[in-house]
C-alpha positions in Angstrom: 11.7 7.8 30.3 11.8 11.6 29.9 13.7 11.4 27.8 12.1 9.5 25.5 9.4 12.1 25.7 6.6 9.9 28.1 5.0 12.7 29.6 3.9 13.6 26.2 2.5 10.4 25.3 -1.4 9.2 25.3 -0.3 5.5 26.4 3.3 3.2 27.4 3.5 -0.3 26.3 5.3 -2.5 27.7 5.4 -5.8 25.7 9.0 -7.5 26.6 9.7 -11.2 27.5 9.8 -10.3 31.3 6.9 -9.4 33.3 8.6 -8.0 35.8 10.2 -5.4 33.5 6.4 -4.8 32.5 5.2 -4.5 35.4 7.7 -2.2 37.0 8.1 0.3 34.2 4.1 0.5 33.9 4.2 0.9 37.2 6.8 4.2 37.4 5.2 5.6 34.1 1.5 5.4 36.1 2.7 7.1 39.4 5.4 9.6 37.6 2.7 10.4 34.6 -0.7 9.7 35.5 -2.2 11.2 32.9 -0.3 8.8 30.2 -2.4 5.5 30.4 -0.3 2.5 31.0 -0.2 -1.2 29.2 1.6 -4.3 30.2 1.6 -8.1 28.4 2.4 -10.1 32.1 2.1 -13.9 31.3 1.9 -15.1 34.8 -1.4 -15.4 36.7 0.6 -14.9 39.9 0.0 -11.3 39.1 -3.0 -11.0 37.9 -5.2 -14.2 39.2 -7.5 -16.4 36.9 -9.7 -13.6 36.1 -7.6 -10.9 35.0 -5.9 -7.7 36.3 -6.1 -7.1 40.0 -7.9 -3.9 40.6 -5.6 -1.2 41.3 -2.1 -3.4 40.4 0.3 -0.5 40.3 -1.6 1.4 39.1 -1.5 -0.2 35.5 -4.7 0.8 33.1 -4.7 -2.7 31.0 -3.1 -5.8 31.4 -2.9 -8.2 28.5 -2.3 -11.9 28.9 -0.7 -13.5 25.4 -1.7 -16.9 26.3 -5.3 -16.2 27.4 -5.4 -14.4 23.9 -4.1 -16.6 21.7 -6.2 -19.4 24.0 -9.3 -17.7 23.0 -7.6 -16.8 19.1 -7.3 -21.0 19.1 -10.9 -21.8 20.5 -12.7 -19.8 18.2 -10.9 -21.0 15.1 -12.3 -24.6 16.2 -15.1 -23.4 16.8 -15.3 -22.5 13.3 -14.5 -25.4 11.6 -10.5 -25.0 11.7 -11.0 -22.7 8.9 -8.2 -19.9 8.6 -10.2 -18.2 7.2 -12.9 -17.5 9.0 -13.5 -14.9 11.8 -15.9 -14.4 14.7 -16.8 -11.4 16.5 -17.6 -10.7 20.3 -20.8 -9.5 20.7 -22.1 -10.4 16.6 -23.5 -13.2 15.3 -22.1 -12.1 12.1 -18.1 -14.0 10.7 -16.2 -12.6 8.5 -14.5 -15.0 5.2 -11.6 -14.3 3.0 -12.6 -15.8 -0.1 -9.8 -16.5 -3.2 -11.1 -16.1 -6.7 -9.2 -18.5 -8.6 -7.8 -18.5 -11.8 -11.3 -20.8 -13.5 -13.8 -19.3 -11.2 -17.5 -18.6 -12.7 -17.4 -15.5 -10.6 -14.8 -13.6 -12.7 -16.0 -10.4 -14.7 -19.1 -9.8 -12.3 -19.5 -6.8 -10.6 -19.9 -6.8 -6.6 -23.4 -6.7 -7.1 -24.2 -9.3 -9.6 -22.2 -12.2 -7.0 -24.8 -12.0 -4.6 -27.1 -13.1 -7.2 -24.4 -16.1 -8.3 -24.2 -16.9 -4.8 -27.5 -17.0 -3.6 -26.7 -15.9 0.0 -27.2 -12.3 1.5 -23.8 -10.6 2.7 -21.7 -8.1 1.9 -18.2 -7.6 0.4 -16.2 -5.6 2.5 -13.1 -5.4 1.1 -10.7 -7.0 -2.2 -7.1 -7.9 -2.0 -5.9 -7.3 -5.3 -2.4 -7.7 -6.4 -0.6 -6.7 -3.0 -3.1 -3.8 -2.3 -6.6 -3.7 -0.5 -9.7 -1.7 -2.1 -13.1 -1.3 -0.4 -14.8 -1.6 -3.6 -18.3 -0.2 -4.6 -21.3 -2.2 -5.9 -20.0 -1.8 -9.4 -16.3 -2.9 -8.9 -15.4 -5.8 -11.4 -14.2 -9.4 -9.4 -10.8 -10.5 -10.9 -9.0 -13.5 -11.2 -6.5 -14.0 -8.1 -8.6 -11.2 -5.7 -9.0 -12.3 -2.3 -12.7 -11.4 -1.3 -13.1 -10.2 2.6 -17.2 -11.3 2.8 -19.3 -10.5 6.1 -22.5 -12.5 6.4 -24.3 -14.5 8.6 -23.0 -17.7 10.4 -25.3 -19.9 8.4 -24.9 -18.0 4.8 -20.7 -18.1 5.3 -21.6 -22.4 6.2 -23.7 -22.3 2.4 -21.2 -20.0 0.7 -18.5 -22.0 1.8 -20.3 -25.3 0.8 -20.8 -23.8 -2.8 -17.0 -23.1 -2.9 -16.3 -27.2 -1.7 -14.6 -25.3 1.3 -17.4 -26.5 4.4 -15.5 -28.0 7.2 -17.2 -29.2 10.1 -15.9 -28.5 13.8 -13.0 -31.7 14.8 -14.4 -33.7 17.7 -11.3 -35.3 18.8 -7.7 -33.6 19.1 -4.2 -34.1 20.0 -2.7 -31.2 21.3 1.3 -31.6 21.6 2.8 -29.8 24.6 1.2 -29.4 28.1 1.9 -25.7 29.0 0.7 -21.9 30.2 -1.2 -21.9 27.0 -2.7 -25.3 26.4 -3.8 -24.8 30.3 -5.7 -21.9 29.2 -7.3 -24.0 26.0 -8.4 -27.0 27.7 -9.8 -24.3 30.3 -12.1 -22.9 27.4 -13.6 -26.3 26.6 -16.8 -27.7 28.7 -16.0 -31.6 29.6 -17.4 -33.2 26.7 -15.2 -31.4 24.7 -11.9 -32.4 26.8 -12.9 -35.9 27.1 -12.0 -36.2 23.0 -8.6 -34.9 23.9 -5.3 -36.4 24.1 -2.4 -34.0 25.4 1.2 -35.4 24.7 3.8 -34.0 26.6 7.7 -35.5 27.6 7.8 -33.9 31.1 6.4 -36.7 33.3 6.1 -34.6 36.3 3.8 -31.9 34.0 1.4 -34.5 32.5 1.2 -35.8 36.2 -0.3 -32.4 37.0 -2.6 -32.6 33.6 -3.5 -35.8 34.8 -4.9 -33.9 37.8 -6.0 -30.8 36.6 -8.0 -32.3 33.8 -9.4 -35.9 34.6 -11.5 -36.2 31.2 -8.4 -35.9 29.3 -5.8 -38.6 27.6 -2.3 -37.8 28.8 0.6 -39.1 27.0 3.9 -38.9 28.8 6.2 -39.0 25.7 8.3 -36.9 23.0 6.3 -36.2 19.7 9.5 -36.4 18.0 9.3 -40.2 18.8 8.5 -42.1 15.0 6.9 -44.7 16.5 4.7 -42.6 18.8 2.5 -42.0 15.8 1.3 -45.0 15.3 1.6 -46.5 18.9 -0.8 -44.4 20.0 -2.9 -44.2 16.8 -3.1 -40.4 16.5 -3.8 -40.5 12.9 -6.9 -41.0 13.8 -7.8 -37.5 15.5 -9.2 -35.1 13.2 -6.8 -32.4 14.8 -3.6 -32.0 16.1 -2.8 -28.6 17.4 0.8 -28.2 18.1 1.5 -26.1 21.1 5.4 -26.0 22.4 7.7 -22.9 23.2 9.4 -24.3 19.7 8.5 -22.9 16.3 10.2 -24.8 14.2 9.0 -28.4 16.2 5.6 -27.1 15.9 5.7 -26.3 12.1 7.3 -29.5 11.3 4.6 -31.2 13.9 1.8 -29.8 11.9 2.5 -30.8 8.7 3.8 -34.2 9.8 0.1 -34.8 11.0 -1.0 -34.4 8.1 0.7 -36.7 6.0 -0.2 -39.8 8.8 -3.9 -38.8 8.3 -4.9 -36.4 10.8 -7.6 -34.3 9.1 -6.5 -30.9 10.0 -3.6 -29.0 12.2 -2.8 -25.9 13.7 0.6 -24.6 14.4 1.2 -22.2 17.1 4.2 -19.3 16.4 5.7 -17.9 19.4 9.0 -16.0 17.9 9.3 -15.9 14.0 6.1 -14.6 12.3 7.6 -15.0 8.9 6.5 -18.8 9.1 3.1 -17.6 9.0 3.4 -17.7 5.4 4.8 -21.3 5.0 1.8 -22.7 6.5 0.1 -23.3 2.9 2.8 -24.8 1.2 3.1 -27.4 4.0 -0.1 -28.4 4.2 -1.0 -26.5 7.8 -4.6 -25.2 8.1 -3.8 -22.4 10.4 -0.8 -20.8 12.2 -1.7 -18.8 14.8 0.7 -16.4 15.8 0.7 -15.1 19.7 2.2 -11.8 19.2 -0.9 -11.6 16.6 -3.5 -12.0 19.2 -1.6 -9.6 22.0 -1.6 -7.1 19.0 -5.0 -7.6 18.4 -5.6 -7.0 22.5 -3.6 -4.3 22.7 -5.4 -1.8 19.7 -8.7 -2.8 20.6 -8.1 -1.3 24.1 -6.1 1.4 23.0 -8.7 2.5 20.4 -10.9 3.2 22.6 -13.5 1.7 25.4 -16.4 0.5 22.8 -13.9 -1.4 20.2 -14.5 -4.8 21.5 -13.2 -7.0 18.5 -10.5 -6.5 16.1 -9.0 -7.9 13.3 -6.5 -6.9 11.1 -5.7 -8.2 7.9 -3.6 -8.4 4.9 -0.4 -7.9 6.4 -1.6 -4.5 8.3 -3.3 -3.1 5.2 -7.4 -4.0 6.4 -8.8 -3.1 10.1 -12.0 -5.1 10.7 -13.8 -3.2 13.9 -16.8 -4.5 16.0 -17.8 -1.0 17.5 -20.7 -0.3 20.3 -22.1 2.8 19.0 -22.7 5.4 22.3 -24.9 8.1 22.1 -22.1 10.4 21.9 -20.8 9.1 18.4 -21.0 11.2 15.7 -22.7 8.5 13.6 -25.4 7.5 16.5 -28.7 8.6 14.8 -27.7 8.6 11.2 -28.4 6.3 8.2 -25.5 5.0 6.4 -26.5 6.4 3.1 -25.2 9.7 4.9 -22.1 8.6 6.8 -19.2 9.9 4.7 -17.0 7.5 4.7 -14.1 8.4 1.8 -14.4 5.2 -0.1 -12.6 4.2 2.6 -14.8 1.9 4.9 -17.9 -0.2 4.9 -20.2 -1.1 7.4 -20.8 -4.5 6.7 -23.3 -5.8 9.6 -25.4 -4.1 12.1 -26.6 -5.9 15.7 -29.3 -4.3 17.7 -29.2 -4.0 21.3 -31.5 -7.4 21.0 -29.0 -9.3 19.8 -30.3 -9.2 16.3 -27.7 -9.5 14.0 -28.0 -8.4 9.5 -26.6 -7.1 6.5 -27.6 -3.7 6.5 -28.8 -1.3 3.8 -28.1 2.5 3.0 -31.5 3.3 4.5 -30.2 1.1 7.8 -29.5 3.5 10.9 -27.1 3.1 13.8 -28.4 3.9 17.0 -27.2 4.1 20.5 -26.2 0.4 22.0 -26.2 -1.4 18.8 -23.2 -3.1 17.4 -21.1 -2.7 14.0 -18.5 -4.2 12.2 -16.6 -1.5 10.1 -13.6 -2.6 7.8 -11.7 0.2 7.0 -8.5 0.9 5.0 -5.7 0.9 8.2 -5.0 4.5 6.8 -8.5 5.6 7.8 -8.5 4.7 11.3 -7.7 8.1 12.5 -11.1 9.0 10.6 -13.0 5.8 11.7 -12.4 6.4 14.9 -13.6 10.1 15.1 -16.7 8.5 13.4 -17.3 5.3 15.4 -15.4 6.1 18.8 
């Protein structure tokens, strides 16, 4: 470890397949090196119990669970409408929407400005995709045919933006989720019993759906192999407006998902434990969403490492976009100040504003940020040294 120059460092990860190796190295880093702060992903509650890290476990600053992460990544999208995408925020009322201007569109040629006026809905564009490369665009930026549109507004402006677009999707109220494990344990734990009581969990280990059985009374468990042709129909799970497909196996879980679709099961989710690259097959077979797990850890892991009052994050475009939710403290150099004179390079927005009331809106220039309100700030991934010296 010295010599890979630890002493030196502001923070050790430890992200491999074993906890133990996590945990151990965390745990000789934090005694050798206090002054390094020390992150471990450690899957098993054994360590950590149902609510989290143990206080004082080895010494180790921030434990992240990928299951508990990718449970609440999974939760929210339903939430939503099973909508890829759409995303929430912690502590805003405010989701953000990547819209796609295609190749017809009645939006192309207007400026940023004048689509507020087409659209009839207050929010604000944040940032535009446009061949490969993301731009935080000013009010006078021209829309294109093929841009993807990163929007911020209100829960109830994204439902009438998306119901202009003929995108509106309403939240499934019965689903089939294939694979009883760590991670659908952690799902089902998320739902209240009304929600549960619409779900069937299919599963070939008998002795595990005995223990679902147990654990979860207002669910449906099916002891069988999804693979099974006739379980389809036996069962009748073309009916269920979503089938979420959970195992340790990508490829079974890609070839799940679309497979629901095509026996009439509305929507489906895929879940991607090793190969990301399949993230990208998910539209041309017909998968909603694919939600990755080393996604969500990554997502876990940058919100704590950038600092204590980051409590969202999402990152977009393949790395390129950053979407914050900051806390503004009264020690941040913005605190005070109206966003007409924040400079920000061209590199950031703020694109939503919630008071310490809960009150969530699009801000103005003339808006001010003061101490224990909330932002969202999308930012170019090469800003965030400058975001964060900003926001932080």
């Amino acid at each position: 470890m010295v010599e890979a120059g630890v002493e030196h460092a502001q923070a050790f990860v430890a992200v491999t397949d074993s906890d133990e190796i996590n945990l151990v190295s965390c745990g000789i880093v934090s005694s050798s090196f206090p002054q390094t702060k020390t992150v471990a992903a450690i899957r098993s509650l054994v360590y950590t119990g149902a609510d989290g890290l143990k206080e004082g476990l080895l010494g180790i600053d921030y434990i992240v669970n990928p299951n508990a992460e990718t449970a609440a990544s999974i939760h929210q999208i339903i939430e939503q409408g099973v909508h890829g995408n759409v995303f929430g925020f912690v502590n805003s009322h405010l989701l953000l929407y990547n819209f796609e201007i295609e190749e017809r569109s009645s939006y192309i040629g207007s400026t940023v400005m004048q689509m507020r006026s087409k659209l009839d809905a207050l929010f604000v564009i944040a940032s535009i995709m446009r061949r490969g490369n993301v731009i935080v665009p000013a009010g006078s930026t021209t829309i294109q045919s093929g841009d993807i549109l990163t929007i911020v507004a209100e829960s109830e402006e994204v439902r009438d933006i998306l119901k202009t677009v003929g995108q509106l999707q309403k939240r499934p109220q019965s689903m089939v989720l294939v694979g009883a494990s760590s991670l659908t344990r952690a799902l089902l734990n998320r739902m209240g019993p009304a929600m549960r009581s619409k779900v069937a969990v299919v599963d070939h280990d008998e002795e595990v759906c005995r223990h679902f059985s147990e654990r979860f009374r207002e669910i449906l468990v099916i002891n069988a192999d999804i693979t099974d042709e006739e379980l389809m129909a036996e069962e009748q799970l073309g009916s269920y407006d979503l089938l979420i497909s959970l195992t340790d196996n990508d490829e079974l879980n890609i070839i799940t998902a679309s497979y629901a679709k095509r026996i009439g099961i509305k929507r489906s989710i895929a879940l991607i434990r090793q190969n990301n690259n399949y993230v990208r097959m998910a539209p041309s077979l017909d998968i909603d969403v694919v939600i990755s797990t080393t996604n969500a850890t990554v997502e876990s892991l940058l919100r704590y490492l950038r600092g204590t009052n980051v409590t969202s994050l999402h990152t977009l475009f393949g790395g390129q976009l950053d979407v914050y939710e900051f806390v503004i403290k009264e020690e941040s150099t913005v605190c005070g100040k109206q966003l007409k004179d924040i400079n920000m390079k061209k590199k950031a927005i703020v694109a939503g504003i919630t008071d310490s009331d809960g009150n969530s809106h699009i801000p103005s220039g003339q808006s001010s940020l003061n101490c224990g309100d909330t932002v969202l700030v999308a930012a170019l991934h090469s800003a965030s040294d400058l975001i964060q010296h900003l926001f932080g």
